[in-house]
mmCIF file of the C-alpha atoms, coordinates in Angstrom:
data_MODEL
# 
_entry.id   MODEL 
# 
loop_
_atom_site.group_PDB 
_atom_site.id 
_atom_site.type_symbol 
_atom_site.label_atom_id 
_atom_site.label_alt_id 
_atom_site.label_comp_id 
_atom_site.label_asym_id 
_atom_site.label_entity_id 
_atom_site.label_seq_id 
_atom_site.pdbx_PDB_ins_code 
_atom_site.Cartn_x 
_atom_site.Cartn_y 
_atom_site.Cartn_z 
_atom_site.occupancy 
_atom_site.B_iso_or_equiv 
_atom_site.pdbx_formal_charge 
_atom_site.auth_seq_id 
_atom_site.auth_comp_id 
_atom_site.auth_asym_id 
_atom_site.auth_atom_id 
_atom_site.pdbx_PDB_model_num 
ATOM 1   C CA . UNK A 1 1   ? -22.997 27.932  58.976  1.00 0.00 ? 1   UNK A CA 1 
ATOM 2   C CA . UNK A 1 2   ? -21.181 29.442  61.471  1.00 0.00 ? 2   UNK A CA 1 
ATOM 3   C CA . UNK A 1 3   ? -19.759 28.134  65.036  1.00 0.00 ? 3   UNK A CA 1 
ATOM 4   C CA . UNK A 1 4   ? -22.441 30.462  66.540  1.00 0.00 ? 4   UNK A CA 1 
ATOM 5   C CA . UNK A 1 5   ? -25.184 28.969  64.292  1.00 0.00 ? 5   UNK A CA 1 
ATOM 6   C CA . UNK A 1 6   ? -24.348 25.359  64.861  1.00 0.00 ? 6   UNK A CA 1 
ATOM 7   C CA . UNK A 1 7   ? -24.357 26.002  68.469  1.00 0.00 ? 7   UNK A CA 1 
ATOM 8   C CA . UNK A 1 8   ? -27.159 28.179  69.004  1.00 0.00 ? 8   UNK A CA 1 
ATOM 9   C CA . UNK A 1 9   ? -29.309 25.053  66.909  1.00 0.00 ? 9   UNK A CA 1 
ATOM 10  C CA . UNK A 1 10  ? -27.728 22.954  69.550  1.00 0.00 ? 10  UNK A CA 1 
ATOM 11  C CA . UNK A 1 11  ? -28.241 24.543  72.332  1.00 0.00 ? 11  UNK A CA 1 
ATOM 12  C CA . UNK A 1 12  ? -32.242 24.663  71.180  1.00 0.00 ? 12  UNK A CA 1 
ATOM 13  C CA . UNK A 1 13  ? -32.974 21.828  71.404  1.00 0.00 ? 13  UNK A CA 1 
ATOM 14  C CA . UNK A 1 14  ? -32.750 21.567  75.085  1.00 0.00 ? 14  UNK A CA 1 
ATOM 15  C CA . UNK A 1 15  ? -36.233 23.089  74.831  1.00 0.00 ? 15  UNK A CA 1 
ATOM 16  C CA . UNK A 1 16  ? -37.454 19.945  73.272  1.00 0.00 ? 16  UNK A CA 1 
ATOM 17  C CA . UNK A 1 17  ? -36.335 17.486  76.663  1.00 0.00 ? 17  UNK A CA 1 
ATOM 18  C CA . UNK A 1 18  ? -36.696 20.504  79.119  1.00 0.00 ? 18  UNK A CA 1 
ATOM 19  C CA . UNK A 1 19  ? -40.154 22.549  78.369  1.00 0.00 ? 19  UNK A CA 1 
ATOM 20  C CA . UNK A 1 20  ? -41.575 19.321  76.047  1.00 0.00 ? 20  UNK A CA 1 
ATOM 21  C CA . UNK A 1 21  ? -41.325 21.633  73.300  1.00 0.00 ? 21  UNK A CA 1 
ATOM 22  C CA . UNK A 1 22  ? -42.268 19.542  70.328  1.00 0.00 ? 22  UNK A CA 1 
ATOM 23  C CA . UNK A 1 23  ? -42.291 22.685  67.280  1.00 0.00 ? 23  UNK A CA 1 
ATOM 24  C CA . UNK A 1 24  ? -38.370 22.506  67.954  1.00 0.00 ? 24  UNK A CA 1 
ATOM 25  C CA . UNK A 1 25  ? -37.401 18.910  67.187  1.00 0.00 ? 25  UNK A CA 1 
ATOM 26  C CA . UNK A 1 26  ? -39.768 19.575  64.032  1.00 0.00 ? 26  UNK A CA 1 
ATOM 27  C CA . UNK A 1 27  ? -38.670 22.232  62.907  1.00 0.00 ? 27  UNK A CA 1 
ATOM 28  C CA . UNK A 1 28  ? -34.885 21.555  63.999  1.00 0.00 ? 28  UNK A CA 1 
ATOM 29  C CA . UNK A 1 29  ? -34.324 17.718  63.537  1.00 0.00 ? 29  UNK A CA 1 
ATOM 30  C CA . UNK A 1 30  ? -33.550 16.087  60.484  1.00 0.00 ? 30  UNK A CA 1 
ATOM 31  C CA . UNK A 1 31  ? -35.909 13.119  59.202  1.00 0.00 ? 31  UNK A CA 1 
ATOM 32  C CA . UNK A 1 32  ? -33.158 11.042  58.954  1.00 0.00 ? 32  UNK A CA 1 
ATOM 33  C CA . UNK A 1 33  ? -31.212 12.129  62.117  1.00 0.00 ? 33  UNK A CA 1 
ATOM 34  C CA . UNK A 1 34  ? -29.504 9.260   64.200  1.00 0.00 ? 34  UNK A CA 1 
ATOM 35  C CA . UNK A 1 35  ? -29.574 9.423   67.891  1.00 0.00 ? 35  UNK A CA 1 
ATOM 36  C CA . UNK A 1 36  ? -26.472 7.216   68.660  1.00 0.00 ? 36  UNK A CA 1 
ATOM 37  C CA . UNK A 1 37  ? -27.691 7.230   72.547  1.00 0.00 ? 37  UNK A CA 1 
ATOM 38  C CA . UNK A 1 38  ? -30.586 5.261   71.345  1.00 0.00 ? 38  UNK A CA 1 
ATOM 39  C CA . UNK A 1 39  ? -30.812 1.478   71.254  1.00 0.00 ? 39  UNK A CA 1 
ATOM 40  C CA . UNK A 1 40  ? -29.725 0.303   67.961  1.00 0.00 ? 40  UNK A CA 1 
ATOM 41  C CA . UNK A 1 41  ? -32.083 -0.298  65.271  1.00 0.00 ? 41  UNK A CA 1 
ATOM 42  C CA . UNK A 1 42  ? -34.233 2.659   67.027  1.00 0.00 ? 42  UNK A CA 1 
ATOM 43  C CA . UNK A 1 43  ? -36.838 4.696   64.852  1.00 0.00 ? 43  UNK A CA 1 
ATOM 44  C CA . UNK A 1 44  ? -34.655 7.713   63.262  1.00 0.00 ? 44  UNK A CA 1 
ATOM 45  C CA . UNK A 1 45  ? -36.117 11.327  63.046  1.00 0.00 ? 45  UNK A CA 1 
ATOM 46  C CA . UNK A 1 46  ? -37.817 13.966  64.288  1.00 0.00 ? 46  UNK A CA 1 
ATOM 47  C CA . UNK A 1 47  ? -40.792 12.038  66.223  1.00 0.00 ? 47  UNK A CA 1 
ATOM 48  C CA . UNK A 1 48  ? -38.308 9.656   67.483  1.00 0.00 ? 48  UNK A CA 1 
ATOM 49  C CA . UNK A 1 49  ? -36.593 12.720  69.661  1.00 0.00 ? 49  UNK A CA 1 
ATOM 50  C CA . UNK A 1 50  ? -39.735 14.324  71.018  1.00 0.00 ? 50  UNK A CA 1 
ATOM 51  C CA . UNK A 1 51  ? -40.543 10.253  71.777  1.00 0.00 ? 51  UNK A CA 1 
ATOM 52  C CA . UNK A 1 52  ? -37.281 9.908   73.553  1.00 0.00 ? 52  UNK A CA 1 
ATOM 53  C CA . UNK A 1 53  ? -37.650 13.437  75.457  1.00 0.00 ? 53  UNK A CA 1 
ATOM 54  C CA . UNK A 1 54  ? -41.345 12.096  76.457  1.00 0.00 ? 54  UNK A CA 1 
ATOM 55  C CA . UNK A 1 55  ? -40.527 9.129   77.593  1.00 0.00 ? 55  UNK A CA 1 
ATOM 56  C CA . UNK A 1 56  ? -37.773 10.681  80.011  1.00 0.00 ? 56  UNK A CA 1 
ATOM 57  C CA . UNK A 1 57  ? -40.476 13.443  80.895  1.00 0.00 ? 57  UNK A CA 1 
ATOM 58  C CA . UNK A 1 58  ? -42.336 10.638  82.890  1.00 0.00 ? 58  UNK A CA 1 
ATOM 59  C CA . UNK A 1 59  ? -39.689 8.569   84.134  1.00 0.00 ? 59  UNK A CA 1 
ATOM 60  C CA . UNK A 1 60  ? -38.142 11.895  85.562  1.00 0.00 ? 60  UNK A CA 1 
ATOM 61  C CA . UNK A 1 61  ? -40.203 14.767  87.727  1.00 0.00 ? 61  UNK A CA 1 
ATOM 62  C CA . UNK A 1 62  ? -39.178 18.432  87.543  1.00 0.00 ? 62  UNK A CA 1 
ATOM 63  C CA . UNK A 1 63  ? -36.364 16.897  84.797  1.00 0.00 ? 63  UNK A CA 1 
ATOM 64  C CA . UNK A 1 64  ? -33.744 19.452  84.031  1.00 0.00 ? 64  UNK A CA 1 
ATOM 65  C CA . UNK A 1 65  ? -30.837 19.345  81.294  1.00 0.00 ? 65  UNK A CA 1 
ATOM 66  C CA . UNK A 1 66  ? -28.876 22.531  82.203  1.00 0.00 ? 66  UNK A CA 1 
ATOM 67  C CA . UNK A 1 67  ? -26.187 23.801  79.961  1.00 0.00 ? 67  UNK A CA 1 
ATOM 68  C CA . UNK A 1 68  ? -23.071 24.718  82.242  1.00 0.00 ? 68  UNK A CA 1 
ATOM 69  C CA . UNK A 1 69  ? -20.347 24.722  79.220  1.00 0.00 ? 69  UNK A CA 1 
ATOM 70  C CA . UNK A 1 70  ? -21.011 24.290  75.780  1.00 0.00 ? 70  UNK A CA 1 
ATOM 71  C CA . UNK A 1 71  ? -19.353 25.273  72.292  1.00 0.00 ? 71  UNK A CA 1 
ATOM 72  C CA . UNK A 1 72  ? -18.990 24.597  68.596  1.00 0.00 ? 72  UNK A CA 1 
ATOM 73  C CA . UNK A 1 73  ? -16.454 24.126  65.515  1.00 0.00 ? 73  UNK A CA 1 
ATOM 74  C CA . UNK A 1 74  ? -17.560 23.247  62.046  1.00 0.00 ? 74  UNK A CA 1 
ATOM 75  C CA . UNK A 1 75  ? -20.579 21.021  61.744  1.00 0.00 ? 75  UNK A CA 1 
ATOM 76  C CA . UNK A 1 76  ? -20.554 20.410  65.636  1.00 0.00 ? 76  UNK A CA 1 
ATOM 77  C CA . UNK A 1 77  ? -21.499 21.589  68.854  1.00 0.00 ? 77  UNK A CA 1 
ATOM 78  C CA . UNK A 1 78  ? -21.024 20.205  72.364  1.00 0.00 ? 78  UNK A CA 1 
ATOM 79  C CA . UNK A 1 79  ? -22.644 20.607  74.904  1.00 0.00 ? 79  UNK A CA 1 
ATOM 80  C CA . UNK A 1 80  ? -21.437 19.705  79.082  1.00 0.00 ? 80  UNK A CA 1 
ATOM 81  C CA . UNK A 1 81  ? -24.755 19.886  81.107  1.00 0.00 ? 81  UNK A CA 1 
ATOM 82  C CA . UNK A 1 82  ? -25.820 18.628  84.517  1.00 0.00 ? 82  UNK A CA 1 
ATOM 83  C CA . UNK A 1 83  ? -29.392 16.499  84.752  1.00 0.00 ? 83  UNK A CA 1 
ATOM 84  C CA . UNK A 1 84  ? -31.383 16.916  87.494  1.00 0.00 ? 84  UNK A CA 1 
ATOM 85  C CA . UNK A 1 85  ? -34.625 15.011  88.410  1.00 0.00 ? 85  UNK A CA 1 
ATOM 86  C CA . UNK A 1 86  ? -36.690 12.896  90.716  1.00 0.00 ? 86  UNK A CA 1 
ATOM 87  C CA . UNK A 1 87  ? -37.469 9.255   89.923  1.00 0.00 ? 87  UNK A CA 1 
ATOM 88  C CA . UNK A 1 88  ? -40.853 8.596   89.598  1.00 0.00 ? 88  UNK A CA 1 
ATOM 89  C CA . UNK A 1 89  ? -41.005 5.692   87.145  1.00 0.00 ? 89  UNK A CA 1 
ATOM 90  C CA . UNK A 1 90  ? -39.217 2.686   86.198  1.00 0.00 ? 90  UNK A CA 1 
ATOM 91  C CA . UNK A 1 91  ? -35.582 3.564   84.696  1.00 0.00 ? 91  UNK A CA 1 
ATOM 92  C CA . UNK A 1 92  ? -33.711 0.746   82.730  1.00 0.00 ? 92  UNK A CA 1 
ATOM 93  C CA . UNK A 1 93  ? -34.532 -1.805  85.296  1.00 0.00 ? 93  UNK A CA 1 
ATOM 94  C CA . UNK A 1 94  ? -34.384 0.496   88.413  1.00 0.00 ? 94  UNK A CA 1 
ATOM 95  C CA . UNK A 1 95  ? -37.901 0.512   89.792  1.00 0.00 ? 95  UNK A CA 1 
ATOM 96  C CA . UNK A 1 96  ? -39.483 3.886   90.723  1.00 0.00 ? 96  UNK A CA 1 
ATOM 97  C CA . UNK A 1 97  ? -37.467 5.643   94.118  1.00 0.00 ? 97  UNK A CA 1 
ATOM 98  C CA . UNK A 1 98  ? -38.341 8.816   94.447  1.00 0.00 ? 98  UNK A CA 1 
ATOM 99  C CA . UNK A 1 99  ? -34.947 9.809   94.777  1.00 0.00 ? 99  UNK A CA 1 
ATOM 100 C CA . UNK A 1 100 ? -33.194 13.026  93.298  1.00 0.00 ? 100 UNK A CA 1 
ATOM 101 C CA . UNK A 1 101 ? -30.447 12.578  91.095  1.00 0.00 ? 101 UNK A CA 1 
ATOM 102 C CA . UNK A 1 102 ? -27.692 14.953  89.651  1.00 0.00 ? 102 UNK A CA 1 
ATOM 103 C CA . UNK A 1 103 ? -25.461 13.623  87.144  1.00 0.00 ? 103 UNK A CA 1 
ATOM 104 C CA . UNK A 1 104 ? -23.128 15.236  84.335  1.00 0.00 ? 104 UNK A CA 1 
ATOM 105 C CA . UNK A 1 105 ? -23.884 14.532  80.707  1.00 0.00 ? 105 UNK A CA 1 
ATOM 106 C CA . UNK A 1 106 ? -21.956 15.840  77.656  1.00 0.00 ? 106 UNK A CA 1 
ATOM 107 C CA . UNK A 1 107 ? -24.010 16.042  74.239  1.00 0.00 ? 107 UNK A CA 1 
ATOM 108 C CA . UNK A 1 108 ? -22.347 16.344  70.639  1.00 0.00 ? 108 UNK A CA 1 
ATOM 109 C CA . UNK A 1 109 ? -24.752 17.358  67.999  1.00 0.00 ? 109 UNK A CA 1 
ATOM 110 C CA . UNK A 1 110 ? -23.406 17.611  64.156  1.00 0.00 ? 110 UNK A CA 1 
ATOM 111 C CA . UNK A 1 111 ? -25.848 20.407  62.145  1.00 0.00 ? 111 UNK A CA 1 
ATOM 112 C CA . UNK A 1 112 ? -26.081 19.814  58.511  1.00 0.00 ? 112 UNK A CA 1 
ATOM 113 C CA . UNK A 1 113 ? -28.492 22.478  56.546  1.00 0.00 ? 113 UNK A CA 1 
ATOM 114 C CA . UNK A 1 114 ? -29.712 23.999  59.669  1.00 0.00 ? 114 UNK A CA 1 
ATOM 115 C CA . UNK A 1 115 ? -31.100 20.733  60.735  1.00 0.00 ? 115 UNK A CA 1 
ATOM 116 C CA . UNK A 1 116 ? -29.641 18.193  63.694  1.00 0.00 ? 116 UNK A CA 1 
ATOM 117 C CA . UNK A 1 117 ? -28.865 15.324  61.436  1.00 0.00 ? 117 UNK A CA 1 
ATOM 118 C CA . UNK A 1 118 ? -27.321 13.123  64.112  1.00 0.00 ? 118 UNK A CA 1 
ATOM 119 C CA . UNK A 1 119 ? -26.472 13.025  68.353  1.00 0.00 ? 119 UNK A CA 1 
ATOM 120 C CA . UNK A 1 120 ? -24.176 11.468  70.806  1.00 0.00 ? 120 UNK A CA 1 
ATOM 121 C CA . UNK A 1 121 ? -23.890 11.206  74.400  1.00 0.00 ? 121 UNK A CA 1 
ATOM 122 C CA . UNK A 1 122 ? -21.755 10.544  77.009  1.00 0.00 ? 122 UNK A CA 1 
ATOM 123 C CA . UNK A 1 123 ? -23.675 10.020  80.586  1.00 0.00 ? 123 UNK A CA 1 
ATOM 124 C CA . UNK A 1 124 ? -22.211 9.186   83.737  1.00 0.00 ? 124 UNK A CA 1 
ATOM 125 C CA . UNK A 1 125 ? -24.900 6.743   84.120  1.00 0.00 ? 125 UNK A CA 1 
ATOM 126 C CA . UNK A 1 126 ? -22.707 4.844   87.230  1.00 0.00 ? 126 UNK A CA 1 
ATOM 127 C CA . UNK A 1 127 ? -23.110 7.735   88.992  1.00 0.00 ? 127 UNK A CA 1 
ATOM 128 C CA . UNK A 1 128 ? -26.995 7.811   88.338  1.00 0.00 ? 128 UNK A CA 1 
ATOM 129 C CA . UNK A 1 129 ? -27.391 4.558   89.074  1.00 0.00 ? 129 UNK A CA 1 
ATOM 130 C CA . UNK A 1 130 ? -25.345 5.044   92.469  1.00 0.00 ? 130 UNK A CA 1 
ATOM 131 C CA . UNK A 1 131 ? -27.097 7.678   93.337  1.00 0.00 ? 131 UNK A CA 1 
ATOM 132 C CA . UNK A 1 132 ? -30.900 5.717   93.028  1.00 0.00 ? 132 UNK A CA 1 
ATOM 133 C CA . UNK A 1 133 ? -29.601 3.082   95.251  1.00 0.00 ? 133 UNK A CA 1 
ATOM 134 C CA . UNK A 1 134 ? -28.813 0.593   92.448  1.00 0.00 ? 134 UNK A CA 1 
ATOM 135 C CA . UNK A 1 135 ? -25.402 0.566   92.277  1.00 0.00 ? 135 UNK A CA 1 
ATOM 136 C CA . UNK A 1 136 ? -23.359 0.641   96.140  1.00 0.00 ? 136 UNK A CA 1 
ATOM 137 C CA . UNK A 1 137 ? -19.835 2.273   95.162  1.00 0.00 ? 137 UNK A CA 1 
ATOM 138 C CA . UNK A 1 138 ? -19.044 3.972   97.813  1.00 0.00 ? 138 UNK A CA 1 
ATOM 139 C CA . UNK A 1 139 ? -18.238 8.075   97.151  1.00 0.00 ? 139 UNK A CA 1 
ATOM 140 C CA . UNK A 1 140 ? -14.361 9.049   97.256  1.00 0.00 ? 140 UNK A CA 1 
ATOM 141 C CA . UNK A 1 141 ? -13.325 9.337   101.088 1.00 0.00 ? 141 UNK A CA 1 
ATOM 142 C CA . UNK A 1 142 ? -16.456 7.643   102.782 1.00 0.00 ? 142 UNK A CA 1 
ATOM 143 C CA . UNK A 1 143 ? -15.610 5.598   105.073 1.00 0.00 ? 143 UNK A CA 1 
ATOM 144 C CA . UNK A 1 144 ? -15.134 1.493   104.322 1.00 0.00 ? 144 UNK A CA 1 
ATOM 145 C CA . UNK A 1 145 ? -17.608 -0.835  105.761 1.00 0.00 ? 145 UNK A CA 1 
ATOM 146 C CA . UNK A 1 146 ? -16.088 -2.404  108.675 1.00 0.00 ? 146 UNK A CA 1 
ATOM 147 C CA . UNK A 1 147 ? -15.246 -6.189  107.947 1.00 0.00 ? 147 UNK A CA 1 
ATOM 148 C CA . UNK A 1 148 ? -18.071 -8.840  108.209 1.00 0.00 ? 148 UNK A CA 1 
ATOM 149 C CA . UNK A 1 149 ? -17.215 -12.109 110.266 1.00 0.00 ? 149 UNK A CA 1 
# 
């Protein structure tokens, strides 16, 4: 395959986390593809992607994955995208806040046959967690809580 095939595949399967198009992981993921974001020992495949992309469907109102750089060489693609949604659920402990987030992701898909065979990610989940109120790191150049007696 070409760079322009691997990443175009790639690139695809946004549709599957940001329209909850389900024909794509089908038709697109592997049946045994390995998520490495998932927890280990995690169900591999097809269903276990549009299960994954559900699940963050309903944690996550008006959820958005959009590409903002993205390219491929060989067997892989990757893929720099900003996530945008409102909390609406429970998130890895975080109890619903109805707060907006923004945080940068970067996604590595290998293609093998014209099929997503396995996925990493990188997620600047301190950031997301700062920015629901779980996590109080201050952003560069606020200013420092005065000293408590």
């Amino acid at each position: 395959m070409t760079d322009e095939e691997v990443l175009a595949i790639a690139l695809e399967m946004g549709k599957v986390f940001n329209d909850g198009d389900e024909e794509v992981a089908h038709r697109l993921v592997a049946e045994d593809f390995v998520d490495y974001e998932a927890p280990e020992g995690s169900p591999r495949g097809p269903q276990a992607y549009v299960n994954t992309a559900r699940w963050m469907r309903t944690v996550w109102e008006d959820a958005r994955w959009e590409p903002v750089d993205a390219f491929a060489k060989g067997d892989k693609a990757c893929i720099r995208l900003i996530f945008t949604g409102r909390q609406v659920t429970d998130f890895m402990g975080v109890p619903a806040s109805g707060k907006e987030v923004r945080v940068q992701h970067l996604h590595v898909y290998r293609i093998a046959d014209g099929k997503v065979v396995e996925h990493w990610a990188v997620r600047d989940d301190l950031e997301l967690f700062r920015q629901l109120g779980a996590w109080d790191k201050p952003l560069q150049g606020a200013p420092k809580p005065a000293p408590t007696s």
